[in-house]
PDB file of N, CA, C and O in Angstrom:
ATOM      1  N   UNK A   1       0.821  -1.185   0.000  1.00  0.00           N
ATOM      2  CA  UNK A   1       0.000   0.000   0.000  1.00  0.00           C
ATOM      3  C   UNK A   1       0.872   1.258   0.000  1.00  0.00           C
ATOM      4  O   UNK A   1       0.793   2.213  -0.773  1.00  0.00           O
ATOM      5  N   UNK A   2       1.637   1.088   0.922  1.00  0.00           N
ATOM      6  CA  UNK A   2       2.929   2.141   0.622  1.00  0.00           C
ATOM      7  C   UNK A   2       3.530   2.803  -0.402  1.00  0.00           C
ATOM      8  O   UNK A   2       3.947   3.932  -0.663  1.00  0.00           O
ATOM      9  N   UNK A   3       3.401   1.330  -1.074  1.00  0.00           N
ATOM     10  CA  UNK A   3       4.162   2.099  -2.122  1.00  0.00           C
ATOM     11  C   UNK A   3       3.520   2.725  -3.432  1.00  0.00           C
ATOM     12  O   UNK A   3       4.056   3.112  -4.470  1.00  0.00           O
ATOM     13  N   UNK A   4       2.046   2.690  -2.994  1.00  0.00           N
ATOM     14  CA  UNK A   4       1.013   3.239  -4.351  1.00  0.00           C
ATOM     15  C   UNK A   4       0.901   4.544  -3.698  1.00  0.00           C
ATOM     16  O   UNK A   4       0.596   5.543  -4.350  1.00  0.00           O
ATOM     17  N   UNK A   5       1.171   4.587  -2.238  1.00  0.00           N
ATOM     18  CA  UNK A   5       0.881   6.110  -2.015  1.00  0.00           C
ATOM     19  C   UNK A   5       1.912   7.099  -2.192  1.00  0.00           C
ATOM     20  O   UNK A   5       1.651   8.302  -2.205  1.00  0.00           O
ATOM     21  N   UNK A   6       3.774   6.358  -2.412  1.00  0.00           N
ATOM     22  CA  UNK A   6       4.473   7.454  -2.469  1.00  0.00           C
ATOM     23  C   UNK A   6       4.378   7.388  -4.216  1.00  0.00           C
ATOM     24  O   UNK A   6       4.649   8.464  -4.748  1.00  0.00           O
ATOM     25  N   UNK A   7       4.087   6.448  -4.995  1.00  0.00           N
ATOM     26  CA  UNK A   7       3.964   6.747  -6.457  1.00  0.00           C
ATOM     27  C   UNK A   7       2.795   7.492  -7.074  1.00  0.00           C
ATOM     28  O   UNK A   7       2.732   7.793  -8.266  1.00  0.00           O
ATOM     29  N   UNK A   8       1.831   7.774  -6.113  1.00  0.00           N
ATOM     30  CA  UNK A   8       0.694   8.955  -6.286  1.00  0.00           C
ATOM     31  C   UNK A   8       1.150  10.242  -5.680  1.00  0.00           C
ATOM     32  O   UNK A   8       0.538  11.260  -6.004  1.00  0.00           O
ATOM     33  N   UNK A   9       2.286  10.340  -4.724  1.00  0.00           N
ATOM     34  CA  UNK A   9       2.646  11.457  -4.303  1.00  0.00           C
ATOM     35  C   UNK A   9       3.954  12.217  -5.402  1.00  0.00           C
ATOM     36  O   UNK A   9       4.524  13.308  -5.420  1.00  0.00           O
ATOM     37  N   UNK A  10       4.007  11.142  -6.117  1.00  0.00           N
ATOM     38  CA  UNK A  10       5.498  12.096  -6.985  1.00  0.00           C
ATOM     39  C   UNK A  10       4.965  12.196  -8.398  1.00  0.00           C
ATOM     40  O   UNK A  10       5.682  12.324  -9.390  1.00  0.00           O
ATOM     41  N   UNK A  11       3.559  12.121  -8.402  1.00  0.00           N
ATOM     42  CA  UNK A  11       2.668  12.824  -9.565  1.00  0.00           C
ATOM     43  C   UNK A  11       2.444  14.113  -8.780  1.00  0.00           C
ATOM     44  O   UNK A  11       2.504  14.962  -9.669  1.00  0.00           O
ATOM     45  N   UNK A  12       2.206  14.795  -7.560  1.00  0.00           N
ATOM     46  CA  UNK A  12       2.227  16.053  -7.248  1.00  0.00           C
ATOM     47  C   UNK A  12       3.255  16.378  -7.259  1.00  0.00           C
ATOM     48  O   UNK A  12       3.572  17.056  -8.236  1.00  0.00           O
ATOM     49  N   UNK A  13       4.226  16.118  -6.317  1.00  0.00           N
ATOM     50  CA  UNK A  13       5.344  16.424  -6.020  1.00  0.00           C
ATOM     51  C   UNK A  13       6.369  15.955  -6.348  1.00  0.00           C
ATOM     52  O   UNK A  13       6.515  14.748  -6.541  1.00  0.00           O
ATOM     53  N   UNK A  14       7.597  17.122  -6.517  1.00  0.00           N
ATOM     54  CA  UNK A  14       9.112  16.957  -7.073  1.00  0.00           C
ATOM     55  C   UNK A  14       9.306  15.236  -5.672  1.00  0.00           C
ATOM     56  O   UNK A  14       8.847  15.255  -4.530  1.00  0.00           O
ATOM     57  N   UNK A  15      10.103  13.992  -6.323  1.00  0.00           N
ATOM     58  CA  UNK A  15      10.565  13.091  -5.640  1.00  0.00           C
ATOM     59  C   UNK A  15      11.701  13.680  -3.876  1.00  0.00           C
ATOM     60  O   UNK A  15      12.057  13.079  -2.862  1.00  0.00           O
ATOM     61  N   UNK A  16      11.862  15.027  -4.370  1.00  0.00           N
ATOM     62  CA  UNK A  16      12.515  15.157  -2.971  1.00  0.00           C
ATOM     63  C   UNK A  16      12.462  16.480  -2.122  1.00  0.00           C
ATOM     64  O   UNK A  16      13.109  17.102  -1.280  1.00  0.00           O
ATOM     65  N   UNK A  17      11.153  16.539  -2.946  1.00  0.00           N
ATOM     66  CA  UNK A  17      10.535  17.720  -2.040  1.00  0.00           C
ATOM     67  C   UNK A  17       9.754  17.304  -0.782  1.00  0.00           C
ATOM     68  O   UNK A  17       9.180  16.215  -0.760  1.00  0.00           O
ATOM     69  N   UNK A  18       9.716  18.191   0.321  1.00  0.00           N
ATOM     70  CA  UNK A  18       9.326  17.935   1.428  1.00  0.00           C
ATOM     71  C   UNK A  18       7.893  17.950   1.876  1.00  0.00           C
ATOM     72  O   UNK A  18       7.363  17.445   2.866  1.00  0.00           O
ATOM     73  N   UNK A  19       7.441  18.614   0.956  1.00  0.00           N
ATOM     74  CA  UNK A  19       5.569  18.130   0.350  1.00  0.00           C
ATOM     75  C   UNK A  19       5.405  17.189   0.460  1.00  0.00           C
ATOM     76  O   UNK A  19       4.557  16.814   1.269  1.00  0.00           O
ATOM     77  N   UNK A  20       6.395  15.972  -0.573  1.00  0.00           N
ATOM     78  CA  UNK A  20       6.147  14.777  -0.910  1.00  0.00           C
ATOM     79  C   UNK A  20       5.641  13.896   0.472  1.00  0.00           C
ATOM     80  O   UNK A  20       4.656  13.238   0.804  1.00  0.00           O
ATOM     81  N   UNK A  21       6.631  14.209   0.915  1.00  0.00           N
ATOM     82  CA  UNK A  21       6.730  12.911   2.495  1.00  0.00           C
ATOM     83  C   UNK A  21       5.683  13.756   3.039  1.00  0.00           C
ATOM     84  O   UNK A  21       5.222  13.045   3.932  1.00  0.00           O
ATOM     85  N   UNK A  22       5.210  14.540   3.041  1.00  0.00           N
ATOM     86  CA  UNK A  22       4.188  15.061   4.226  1.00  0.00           C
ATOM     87  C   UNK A  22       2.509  14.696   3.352  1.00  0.00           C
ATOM     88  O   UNK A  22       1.401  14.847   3.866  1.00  0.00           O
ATOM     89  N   UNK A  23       2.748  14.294   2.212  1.00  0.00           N
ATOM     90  CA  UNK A  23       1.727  14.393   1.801  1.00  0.00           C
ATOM     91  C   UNK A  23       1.219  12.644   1.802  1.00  0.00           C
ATOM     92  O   UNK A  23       0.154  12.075   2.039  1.00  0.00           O
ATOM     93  N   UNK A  24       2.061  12.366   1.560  1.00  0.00           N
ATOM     94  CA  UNK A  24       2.032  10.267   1.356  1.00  0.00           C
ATOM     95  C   UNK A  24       1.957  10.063   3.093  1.00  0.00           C
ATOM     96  O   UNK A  24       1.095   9.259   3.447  1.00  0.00           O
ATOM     97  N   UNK A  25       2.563  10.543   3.920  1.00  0.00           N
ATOM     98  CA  UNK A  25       2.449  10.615   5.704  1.00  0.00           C
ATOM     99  C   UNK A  25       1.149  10.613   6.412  1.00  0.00           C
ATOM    100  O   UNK A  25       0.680  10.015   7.380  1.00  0.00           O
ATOM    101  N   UNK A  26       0.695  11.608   5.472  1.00  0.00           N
ATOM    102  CA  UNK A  26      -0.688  11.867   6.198  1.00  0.00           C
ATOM    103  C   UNK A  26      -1.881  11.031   5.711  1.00  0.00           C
ATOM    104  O   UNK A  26      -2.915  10.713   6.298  1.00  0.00           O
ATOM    105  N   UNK A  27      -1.359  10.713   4.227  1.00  0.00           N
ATOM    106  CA  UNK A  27      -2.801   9.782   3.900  1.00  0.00           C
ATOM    107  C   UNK A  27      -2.084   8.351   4.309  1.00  0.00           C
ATOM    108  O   UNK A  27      -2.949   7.481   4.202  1.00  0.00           O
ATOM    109  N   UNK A  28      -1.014   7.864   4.676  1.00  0.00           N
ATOM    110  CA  UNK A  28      -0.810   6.664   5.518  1.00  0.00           C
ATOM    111  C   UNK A  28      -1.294   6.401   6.689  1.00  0.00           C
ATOM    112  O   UNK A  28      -1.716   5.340   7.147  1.00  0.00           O
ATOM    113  N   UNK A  29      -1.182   7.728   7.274  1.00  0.00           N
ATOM    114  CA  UNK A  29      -1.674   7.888   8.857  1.00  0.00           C
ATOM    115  C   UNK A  29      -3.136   7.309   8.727  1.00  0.00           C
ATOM    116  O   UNK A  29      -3.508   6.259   9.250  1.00  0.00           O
ATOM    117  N   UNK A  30      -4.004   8.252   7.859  1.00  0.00           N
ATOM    118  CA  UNK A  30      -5.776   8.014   7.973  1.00  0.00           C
ATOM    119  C   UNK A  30      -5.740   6.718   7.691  1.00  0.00           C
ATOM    120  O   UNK A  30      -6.500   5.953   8.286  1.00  0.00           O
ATOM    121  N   UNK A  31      -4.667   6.165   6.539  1.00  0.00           N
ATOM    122  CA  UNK A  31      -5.079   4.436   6.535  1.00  0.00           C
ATOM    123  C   UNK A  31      -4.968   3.750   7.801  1.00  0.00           C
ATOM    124  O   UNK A  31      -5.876   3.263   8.475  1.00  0.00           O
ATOM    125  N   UNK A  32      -3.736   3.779   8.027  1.00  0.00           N
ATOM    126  CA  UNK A  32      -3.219   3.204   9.638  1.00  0.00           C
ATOM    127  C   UNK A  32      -4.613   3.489  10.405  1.00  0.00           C
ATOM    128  O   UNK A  32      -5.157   2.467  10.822  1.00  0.00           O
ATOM    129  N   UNK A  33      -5.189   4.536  10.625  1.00  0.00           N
ATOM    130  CA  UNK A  33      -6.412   4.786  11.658  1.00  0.00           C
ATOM    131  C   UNK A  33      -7.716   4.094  10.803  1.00  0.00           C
ATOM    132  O   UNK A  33      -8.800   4.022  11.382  1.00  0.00           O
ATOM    133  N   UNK A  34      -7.602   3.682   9.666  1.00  0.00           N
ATOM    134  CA  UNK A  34      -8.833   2.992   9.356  1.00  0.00           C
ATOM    135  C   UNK A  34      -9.961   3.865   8.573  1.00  0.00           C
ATOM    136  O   UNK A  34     -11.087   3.512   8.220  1.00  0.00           O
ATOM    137  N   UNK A  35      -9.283   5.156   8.408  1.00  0.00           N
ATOM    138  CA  UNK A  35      -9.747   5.580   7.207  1.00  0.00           C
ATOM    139  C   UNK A  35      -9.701   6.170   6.342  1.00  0.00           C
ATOM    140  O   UNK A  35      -9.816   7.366   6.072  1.00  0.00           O
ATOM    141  N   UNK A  36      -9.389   4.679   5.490  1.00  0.00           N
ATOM    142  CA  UNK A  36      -9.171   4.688   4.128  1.00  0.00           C
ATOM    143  C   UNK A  36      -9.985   5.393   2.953  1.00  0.00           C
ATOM    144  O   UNK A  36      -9.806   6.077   1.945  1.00  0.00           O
ATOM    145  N   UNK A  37     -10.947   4.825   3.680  1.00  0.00           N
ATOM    146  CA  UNK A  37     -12.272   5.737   2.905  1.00  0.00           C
ATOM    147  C   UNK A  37     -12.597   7.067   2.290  1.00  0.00           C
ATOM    148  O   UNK A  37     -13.394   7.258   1.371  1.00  0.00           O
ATOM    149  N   UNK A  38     -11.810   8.035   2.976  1.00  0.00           N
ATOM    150  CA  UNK A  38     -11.723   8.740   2.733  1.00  0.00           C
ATOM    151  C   UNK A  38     -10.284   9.553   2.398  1.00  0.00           C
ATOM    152  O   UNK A  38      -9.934  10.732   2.433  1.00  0.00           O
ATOM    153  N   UNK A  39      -9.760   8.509   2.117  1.00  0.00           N
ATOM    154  CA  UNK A  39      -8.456   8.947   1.503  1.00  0.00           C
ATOM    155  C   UNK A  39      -8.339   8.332  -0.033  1.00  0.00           C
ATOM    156  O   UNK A  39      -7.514   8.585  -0.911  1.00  0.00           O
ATOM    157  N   UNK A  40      -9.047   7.767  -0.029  1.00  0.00           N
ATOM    158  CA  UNK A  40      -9.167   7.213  -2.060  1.00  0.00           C
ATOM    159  C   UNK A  40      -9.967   7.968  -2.750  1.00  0.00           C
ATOM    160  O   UNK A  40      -9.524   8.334  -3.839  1.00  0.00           O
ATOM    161  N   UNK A  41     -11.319   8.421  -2.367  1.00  0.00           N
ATOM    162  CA  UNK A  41     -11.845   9.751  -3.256  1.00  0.00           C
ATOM    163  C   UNK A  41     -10.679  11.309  -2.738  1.00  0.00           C
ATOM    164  O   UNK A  41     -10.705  12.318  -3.442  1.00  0.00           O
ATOM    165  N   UNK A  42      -9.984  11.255  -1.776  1.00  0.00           N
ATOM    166  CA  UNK A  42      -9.389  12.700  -1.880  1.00  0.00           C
ATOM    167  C   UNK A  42      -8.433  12.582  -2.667  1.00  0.00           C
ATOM    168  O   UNK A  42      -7.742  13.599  -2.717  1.00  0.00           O
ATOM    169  N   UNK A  43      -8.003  11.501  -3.503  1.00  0.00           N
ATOM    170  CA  UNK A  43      -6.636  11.552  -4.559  1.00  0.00           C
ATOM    171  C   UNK A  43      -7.213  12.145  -5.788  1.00  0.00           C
ATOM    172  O   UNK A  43      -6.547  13.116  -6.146  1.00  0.00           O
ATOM    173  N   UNK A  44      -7.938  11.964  -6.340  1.00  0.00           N
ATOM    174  CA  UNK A  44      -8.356  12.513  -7.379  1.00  0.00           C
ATOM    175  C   UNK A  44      -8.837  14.097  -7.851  1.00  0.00           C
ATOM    176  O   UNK A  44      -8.916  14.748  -8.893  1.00  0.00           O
ATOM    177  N   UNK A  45      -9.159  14.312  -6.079  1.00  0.00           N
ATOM    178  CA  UNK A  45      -9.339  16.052  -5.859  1.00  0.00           C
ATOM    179  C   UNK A  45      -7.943  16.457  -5.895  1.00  0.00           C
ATOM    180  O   UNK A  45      -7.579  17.466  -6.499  1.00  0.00           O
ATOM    181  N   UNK A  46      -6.896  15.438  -5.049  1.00  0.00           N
ATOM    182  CA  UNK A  46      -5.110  15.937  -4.947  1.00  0.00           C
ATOM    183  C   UNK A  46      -4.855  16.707  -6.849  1.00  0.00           C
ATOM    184  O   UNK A  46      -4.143  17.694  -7.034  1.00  0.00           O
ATOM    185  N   UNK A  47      -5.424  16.150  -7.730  1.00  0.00           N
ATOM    186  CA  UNK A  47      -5.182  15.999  -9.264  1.00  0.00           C
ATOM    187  C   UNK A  47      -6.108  17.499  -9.583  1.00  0.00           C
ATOM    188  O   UNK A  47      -5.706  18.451 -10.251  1.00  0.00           O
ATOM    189  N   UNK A  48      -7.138  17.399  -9.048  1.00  0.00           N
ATOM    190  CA  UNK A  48      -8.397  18.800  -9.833  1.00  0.00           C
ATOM    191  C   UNK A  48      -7.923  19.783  -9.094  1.00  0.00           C
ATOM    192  O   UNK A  48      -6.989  20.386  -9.622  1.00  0.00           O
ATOM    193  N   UNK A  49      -8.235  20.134  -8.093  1.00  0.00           N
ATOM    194  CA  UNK A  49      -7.727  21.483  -7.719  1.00  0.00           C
ATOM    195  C   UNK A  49      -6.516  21.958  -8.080  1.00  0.00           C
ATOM    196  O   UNK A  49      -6.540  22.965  -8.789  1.00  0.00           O
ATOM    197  N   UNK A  50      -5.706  21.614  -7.856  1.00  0.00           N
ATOM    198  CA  UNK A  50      -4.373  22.628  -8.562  1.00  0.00           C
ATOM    199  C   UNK A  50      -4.572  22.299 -10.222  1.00  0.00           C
ATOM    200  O   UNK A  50      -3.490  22.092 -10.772  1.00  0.00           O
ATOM    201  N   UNK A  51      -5.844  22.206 -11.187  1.00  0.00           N
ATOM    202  CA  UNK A  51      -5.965  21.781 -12.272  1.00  0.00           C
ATOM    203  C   UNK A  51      -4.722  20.705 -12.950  1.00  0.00           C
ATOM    204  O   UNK A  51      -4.239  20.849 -14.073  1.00  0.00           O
ATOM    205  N   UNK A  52      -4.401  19.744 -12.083  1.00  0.00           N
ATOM    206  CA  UNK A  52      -3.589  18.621 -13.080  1.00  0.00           C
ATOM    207  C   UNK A  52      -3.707  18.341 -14.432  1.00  0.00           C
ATOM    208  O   UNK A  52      -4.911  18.194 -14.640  1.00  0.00           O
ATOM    209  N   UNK A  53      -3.469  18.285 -14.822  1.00  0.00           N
ATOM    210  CA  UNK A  53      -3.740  17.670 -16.744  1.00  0.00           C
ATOM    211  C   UNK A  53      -3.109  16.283 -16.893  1.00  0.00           C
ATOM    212  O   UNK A  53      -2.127  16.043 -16.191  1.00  0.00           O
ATOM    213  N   UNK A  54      -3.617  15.234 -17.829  1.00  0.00           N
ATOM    214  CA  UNK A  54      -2.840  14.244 -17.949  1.00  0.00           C
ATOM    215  C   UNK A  54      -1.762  14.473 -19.153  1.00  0.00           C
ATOM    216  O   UNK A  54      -1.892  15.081 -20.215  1.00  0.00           O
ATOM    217  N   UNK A  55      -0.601  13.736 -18.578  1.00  0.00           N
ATOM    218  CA  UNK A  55       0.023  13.698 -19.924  1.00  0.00           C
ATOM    219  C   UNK A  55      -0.405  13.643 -21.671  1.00  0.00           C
ATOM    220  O   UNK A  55      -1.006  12.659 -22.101  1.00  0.00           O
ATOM    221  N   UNK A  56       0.019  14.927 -22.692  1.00  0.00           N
ATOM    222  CA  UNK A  56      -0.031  14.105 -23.773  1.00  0.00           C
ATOM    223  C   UNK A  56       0.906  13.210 -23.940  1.00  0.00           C
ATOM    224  O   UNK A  56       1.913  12.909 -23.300  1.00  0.00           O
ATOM    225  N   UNK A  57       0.038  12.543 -25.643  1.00  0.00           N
ATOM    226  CA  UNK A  57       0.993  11.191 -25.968  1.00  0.00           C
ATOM    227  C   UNK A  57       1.313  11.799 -26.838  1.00  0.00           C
ATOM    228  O   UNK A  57       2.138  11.350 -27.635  1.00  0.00           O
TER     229      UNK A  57
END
């Protein structure tokens, strides 16, 4: 599980920026406490609000 959350965190964030770890930290934490639930619909808001775009091909 870990490791889908720091590979969803370095689609926001530079790999060694200090965002990164605070951001993959905190949605580990709500898992660890059991909720998850509400940390799988907030990834997709992580993407809309700062308007993300997907890669072109």
């Amino acid at each position: 599980m870990i490791e889908y959350l720091w590979k969803a965190a370095f689609v926001f964030y530079y790999q060694t920026s200090t965002q990164t770890e605070a951001w993959e930290s905190k949605r580990l934490q709500l898992i660890l406490e059991g909720k998850s639930s509400s940390v799988a619909p907030g990834m997709p808001r992580s993407a809309t609000l700062p308007k993300l775009t997907p890669p072109t091909t």
